[in-house]
PLY file of the C-alpha trace (Angstrom):
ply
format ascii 1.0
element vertex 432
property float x
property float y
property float z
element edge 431
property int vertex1
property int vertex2
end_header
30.17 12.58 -16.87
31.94 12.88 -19.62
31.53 15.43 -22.38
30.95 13.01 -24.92
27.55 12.32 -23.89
26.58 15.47 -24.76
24.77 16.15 -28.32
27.42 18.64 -30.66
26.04 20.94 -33.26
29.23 21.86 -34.56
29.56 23.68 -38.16
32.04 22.84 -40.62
35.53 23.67 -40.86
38.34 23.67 -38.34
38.65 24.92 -34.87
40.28 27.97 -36.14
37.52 28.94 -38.75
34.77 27.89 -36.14
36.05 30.51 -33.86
36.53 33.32 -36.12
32.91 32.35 -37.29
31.86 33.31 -33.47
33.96 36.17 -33.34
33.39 37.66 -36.56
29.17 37.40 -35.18
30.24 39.38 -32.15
32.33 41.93 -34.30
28.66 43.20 -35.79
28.17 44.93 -32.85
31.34 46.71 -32.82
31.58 49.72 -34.96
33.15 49.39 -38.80
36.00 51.07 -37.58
36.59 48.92 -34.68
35.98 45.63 -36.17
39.68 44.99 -37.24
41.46 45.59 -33.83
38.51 43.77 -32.27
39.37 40.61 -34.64
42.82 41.00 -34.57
43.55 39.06 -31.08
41.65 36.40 -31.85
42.96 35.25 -35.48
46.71 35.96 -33.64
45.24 33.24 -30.93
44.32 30.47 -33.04
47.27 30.79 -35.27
50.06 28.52 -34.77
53.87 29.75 -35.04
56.40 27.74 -36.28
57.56 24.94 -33.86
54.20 24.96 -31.84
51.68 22.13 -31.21
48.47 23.06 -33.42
45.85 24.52 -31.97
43.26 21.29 -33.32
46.05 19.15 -30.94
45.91 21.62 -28.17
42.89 21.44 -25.37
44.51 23.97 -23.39
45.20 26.58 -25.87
41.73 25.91 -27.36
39.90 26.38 -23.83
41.99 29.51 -23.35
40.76 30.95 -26.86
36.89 30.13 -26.12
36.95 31.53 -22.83
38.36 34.81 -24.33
35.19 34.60 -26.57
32.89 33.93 -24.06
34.25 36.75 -22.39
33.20 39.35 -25.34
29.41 38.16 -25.09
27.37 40.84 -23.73
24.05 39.96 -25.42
22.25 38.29 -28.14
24.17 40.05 -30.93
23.11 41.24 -33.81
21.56 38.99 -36.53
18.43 36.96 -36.99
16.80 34.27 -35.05
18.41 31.58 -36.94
21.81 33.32 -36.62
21.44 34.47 -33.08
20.04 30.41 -32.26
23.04 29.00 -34.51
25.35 31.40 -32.84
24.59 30.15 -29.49
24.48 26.46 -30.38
27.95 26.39 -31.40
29.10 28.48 -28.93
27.82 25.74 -26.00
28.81 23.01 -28.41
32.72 24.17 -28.17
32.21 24.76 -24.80
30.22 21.48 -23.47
33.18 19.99 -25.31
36.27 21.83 -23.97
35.70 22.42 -20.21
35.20 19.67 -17.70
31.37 19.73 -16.35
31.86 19.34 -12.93
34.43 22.54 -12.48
33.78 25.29 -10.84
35.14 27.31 -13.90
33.08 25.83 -15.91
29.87 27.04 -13.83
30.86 30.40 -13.53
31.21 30.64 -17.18
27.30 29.05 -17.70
26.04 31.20 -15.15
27.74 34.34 -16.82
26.25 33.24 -20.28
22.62 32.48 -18.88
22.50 35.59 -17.59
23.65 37.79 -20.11
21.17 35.83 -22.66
18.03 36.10 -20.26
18.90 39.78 -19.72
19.05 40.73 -23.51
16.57 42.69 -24.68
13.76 41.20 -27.31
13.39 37.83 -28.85
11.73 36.23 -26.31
11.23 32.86 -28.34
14.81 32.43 -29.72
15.50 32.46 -25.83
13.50 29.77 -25.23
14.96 27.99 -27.90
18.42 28.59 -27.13
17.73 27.38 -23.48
16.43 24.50 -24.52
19.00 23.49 -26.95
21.41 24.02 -24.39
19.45 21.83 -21.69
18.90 18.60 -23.85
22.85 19.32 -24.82
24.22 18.61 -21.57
24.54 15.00 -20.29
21.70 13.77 -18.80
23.29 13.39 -15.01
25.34 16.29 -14.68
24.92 19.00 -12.49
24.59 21.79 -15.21
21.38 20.85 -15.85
19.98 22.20 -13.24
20.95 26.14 -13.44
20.08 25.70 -17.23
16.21 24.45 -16.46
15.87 27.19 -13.41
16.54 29.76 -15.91
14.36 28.59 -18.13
11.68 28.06 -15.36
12.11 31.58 -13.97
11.91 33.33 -17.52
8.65 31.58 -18.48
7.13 32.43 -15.29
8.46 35.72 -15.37
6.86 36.53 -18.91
3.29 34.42 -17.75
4.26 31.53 -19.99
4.73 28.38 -17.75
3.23 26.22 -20.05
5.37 26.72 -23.12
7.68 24.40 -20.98
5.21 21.61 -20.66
6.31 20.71 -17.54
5.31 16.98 -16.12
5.93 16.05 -12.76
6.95 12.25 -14.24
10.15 14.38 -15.89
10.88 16.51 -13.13
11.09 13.06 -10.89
13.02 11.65 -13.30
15.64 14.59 -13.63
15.77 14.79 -10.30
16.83 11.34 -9.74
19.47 11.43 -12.79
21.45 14.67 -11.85
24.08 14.39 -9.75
23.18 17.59 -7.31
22.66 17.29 -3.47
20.18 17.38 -1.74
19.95 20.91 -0.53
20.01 21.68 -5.01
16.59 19.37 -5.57
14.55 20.87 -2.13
15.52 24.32 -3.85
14.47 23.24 -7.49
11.03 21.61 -5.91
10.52 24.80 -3.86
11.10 27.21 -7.06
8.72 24.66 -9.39
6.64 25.49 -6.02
6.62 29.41 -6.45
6.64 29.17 -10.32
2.96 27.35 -10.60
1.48 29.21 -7.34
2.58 32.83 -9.58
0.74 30.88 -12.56
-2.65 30.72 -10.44
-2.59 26.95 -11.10
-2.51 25.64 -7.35
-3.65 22.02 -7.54
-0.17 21.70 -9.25
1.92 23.87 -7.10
0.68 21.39 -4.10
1.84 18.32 -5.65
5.37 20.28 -6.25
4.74 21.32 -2.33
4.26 17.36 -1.28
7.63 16.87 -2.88
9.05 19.66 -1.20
8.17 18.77 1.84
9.80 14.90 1.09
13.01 16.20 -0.11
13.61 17.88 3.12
15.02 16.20 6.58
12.00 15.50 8.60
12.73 16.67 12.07
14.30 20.10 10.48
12.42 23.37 11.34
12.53 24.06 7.62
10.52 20.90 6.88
8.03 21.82 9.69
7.45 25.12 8.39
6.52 23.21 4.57
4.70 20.62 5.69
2.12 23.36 7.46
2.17 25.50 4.33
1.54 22.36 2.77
-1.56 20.95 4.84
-2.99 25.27 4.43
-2.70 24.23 1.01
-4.65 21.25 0.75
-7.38 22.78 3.20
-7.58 25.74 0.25
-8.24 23.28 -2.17
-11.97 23.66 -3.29
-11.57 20.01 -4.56
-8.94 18.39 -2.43
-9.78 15.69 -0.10
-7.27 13.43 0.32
-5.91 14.16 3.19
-4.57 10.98 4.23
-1.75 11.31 2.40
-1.01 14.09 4.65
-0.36 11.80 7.30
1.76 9.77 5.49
4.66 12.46 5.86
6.70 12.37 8.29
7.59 16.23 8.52
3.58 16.73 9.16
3.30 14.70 11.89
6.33 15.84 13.13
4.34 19.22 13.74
1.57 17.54 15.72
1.60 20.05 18.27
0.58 22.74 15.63
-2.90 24.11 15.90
-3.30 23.13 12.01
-2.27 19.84 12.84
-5.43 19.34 15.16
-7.33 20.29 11.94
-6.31 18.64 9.61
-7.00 14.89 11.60
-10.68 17.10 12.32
-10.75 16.93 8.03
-9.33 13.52 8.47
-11.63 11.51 10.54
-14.46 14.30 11.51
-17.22 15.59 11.09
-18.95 19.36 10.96
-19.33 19.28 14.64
-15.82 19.19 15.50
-15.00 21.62 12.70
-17.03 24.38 13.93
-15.75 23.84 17.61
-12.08 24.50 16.53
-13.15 27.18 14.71
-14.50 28.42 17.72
-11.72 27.75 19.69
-9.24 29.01 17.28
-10.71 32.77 16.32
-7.78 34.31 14.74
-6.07 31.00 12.52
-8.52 31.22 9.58
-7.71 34.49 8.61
-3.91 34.21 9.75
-3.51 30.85 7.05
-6.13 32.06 4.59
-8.72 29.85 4.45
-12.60 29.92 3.80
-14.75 29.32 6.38
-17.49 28.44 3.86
-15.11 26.39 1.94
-13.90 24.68 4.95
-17.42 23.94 6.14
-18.31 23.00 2.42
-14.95 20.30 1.97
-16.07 18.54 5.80
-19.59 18.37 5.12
-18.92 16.49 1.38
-15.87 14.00 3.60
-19.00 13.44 6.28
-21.00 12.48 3.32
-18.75 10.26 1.74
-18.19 8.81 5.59
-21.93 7.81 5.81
-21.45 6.28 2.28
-18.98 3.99 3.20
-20.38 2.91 6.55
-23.36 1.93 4.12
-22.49 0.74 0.88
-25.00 -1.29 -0.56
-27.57 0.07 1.47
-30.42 2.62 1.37
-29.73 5.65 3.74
-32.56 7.66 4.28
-32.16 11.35 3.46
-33.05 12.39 7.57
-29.59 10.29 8.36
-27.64 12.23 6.33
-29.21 15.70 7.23
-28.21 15.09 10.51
-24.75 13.90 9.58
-24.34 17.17 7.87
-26.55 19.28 9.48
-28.62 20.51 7.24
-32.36 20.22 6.16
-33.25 17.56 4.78
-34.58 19.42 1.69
-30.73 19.99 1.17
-29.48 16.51 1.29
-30.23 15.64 -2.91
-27.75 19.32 -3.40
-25.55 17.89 -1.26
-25.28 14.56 -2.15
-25.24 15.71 -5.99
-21.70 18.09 -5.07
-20.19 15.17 -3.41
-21.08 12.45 -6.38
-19.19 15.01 -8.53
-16.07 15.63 -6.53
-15.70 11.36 -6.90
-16.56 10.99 -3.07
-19.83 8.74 -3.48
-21.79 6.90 -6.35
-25.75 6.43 -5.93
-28.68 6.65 -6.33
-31.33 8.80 -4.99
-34.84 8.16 -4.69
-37.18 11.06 -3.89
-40.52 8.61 -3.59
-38.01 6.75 -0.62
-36.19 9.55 0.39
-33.40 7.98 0.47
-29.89 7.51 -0.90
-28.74 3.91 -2.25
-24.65 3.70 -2.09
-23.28 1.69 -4.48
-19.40 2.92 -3.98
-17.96 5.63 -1.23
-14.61 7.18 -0.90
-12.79 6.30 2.04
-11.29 9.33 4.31
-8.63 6.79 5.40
-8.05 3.10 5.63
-6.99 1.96 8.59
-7.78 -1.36 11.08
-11.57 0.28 11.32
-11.73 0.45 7.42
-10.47 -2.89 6.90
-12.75 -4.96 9.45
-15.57 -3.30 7.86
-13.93 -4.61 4.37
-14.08 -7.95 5.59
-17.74 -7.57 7.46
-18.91 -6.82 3.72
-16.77 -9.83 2.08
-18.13 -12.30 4.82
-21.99 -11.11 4.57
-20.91 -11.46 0.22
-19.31 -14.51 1.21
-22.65 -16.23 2.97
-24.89 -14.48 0.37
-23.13 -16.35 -2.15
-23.60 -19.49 -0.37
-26.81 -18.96 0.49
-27.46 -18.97 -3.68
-25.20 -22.26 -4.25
-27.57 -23.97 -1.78
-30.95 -22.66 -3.89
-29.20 -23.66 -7.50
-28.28 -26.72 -6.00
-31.61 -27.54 -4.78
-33.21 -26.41 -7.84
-31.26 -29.07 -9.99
-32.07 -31.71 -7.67
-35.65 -31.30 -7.92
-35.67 -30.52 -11.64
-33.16 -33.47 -12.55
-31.43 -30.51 -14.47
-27.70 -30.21 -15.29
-27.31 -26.78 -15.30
-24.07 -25.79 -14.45
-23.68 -23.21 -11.30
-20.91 -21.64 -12.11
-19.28 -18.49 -10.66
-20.64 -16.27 -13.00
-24.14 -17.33 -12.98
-24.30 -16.82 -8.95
-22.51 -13.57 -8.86
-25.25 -12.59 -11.18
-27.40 -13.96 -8.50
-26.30 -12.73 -5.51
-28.77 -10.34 -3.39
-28.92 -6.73 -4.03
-26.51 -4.60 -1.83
-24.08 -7.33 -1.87
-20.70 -6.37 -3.51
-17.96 -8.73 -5.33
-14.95 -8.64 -3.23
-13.41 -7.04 -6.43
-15.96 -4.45 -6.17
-15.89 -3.93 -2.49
-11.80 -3.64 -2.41
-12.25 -1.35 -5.49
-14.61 0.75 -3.51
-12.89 0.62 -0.11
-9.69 1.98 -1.97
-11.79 4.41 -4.26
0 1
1 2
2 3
3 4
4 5
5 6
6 7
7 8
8 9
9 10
10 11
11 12
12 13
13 14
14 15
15 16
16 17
17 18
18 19
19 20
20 21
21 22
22 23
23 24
24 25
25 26
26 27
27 28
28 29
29 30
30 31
31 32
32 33
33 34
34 35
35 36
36 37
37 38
38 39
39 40
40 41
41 42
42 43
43 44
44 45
45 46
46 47
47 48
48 49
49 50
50 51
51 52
52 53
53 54
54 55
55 56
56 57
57 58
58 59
59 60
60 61
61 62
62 63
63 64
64 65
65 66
66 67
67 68
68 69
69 70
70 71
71 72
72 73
73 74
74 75
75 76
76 77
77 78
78 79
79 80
80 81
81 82
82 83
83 84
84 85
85 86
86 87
87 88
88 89
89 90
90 91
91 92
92 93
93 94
94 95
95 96
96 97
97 98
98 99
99 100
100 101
101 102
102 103
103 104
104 105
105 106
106 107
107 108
108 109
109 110
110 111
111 112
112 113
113 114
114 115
115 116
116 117
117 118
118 119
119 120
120 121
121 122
122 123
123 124
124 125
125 126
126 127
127 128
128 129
129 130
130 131
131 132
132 133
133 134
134 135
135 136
136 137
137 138
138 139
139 140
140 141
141 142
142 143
143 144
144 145
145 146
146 147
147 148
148 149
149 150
150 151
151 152
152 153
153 154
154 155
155 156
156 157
157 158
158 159
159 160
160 161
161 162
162 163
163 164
164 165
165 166
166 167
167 168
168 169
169 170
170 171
171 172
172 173
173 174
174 175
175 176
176 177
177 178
178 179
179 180
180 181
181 182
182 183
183 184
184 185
185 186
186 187
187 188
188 189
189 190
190 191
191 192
192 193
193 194
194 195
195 196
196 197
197 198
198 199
199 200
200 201
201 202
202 203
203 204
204 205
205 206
206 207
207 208
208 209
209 210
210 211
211 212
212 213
213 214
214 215
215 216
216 217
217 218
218 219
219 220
220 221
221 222
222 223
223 224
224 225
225 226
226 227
227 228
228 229
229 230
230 231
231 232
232 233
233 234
234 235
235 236
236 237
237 238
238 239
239 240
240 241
241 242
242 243
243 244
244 245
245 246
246 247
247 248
248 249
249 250
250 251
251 252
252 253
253 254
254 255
255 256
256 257
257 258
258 259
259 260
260 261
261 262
262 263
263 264
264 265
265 266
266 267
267 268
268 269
269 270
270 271
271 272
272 273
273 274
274 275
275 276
276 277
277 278
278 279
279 280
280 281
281 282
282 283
283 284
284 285
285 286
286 287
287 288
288 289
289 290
290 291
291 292
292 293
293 294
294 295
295 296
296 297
297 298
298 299
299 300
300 301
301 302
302 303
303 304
304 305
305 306
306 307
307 308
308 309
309 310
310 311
311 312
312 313
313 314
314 315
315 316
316 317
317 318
318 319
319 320
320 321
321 322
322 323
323 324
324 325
325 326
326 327
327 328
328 329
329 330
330 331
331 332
332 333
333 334
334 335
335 336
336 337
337 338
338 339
339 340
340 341
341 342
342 343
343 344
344 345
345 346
346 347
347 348
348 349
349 350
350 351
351 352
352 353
353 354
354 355
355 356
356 357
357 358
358 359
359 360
360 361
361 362
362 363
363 364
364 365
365 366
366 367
367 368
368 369
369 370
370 371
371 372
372 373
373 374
374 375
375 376
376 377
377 378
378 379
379 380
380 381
381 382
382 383
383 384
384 385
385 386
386 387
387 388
388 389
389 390
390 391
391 392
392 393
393 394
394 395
395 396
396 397
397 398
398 399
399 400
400 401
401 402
402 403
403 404
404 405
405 406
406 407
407 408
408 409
409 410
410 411
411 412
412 413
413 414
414 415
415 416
416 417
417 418
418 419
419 420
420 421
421 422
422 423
423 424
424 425
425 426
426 427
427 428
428 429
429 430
430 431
């Protein structure tokens, strides 16, 4: 992309008196006596002898000159925030403006200068500002985006300060499908975002990253393997992560169907706490070897079996002695139980201690698949006859009252017998 699309900060005055502005700046850190032959090279550079082009007219001569500059910078230099910031802005304004973006010249010269300004010593939030600047400088598809952003991730995770960046997985999507990198680039970007949120203790996030790591890469790839089973010991580590149909849904997991996590995950899927604890059993050694909970694991299938029952009954009264059995437990734990899983968004009820019972009014489900949807349609058929079953009473009731009521929709949905769902309300809880 051209370099025109990128946002200049120049100062006034010429070329000429622009670069002497950057190399007088660098000069500070030169001794008194050194200053003069340190300058002198420079001000002969931009000058123009008799019979040559100008220097304003000249793009070679004037990428020559800045590279020498860029050359000379070994750190922040000395001066304040504002000068050390304005220093840097017009240094990446000249040079966003004089070398092509996509050559490899031009990359080794970024890299150089990101480098030298993350390794500087001190100011830690004129970095971050000088990073930035540079970032939202560059055209919005090119390439150099991406080094600029990974240094900025890697220094705020380095210093424990991730979320200074404000990082949103919408506008790392979005980046990723503007720049113009390959492939290989974005799985490496998703992977560091990956390692970044993981060292910031915040793993809910660092899965979702880990989802779109495993998507960037080619499914049948060992690579992709190996992330898709870091990813599913992720989601199993979860305290409060139970989709796990969306999982399945990638093709590099079921690529590893043979693995011995695999076999777990469709237990977490479609299971219950029986066929947990026999892989368990059958599997000694895995627990410990991917780092998972036992109790957590028994905790997560117990609250899925729960939310199972639930939607197998919605609209119905399950008696507490059904669900202890489900989840094998007493059935003095089963109002605990079902209290965890109405607060992880698995079920919605109500309990009744005089009944002992649980009425389900809405139910996660695990998945939806063919057995998921005929039981959508059992529920929209028995709503379905329900619903004429009322028609027929309103109707009847007119007739023999001579009334003119009108039986509209509302007034027999209002109507309709208890445990009987809208089909807006049963979709909306099948898909919950």
């Amino acid at each position: 992309m051209a370099a025109t699309d990128s946002i200049s900060t120049f100062a006034e005055g010429t070329f000429e008196e622009q670069i002497l502005e950057l190399v007088n700046y660098l000069a500070r850190t030169v001794s008194e006596e050194g200053r003069p032959a340190f300058v002198q090279p420079f001000e002969d550079a931009v000058k123009t002898a008799e019979g040559q082009k100008p220097i304003e007219e000249d793009a070679e001569r004037k990428q020559k000159v800045l590279g020498s500059v860029i050359d000379q910078v070994k750190g922040l230099g000395e001066g304040s925030e504002k000068e050390i910031e304005g220093f840097f802005n017009l240094l990446f304004s000249h040079f966003l403006t004089l070398y092509p973006l996509d050559a490899p010249e031009t990359r080794t010269h970024l890299d150089t200068l990101l480098k030298t300004i993350v390794a500087a010593p001190d100011h830690t939030s004129t970095k971050y500002r000088i990073l930035s600047n540079l970032f939202n400088s560059i055209p919005r598809r090119s390439a150099l985006r991406l080094p600029v952003y990974q240094t900025l991730l890697e220094f705020a995770s380095a210093n424990d300060e991730l979320d200074l960046l404000g990082v949103s997985q919408i506008e790392i999507d979005k980046w990723l499908s503007e720049w113009e990198i390959s492939p290989e680039a974005k799985s490496g970007f998703l992977k560091l975002l990956v390692h970044a949120f993981t060292k910031a203790g915040n793993a809910p996030v660092a899965y979702q990253y880990q989802l779109s790591y495993v998507r960037s890469l080619p499914s049948s790839s060992p690579l992709a393997q190996s992330a898709a089973i870091d990813a599913v010991a992720s989601a199993l580590r979860l305290p409060s992560y139970f989709d796990f149909d969306s999982l399945f849904r990638l093709d590099a997991v079921v690529a590893a169907k043979d693995h011995e996590l695999f076999s777990l995950l469709q237990i977490f899927l479609n299971e219950g706490i029986s066929q947990y604890k026999a892989w368990v059993e059958s599997h000694p050694d895995s627990l410990a070897k991917y780092d998972l909970d036992s109790a957590q694991l028994e905790r997560k299938i117990r609250l899925l079996t729960l939310a199972t029952v639930g939607f197998q009954n919605m609209g119905r009264d399950v008696p507490y002695s059904v669900i202890a059995t489900a989840l094998q437990v007493e059935p003095s734990q089963v109002e605990s139980w079902v209290i965890d899983a109405i607060r992880a968004g698995l079920v919605t009820g109500k309990l009744s201690q005089t009944a002992q019972s649980l009425h389900v009014t809405r139910a996660t489900a695990r998945a939806f698949e063919r057995e998921q949807w005929e039981l959508l349609e059992k529920r929209l058929q028995a709503w379905k006859t329900g619903l004429a079953s009322v028609l027929e009473v309103v109707s009847a009731s007119r007739k023999k009252a001579g009334g003119d009521a009108p039986a509209n929709g509302a007034a027999a949905a209002a109507a309709a017998p208890a445990g009987i769902e809208t089909p807006a309300a049963a979709a909306q809880a099948a898909v919950a």
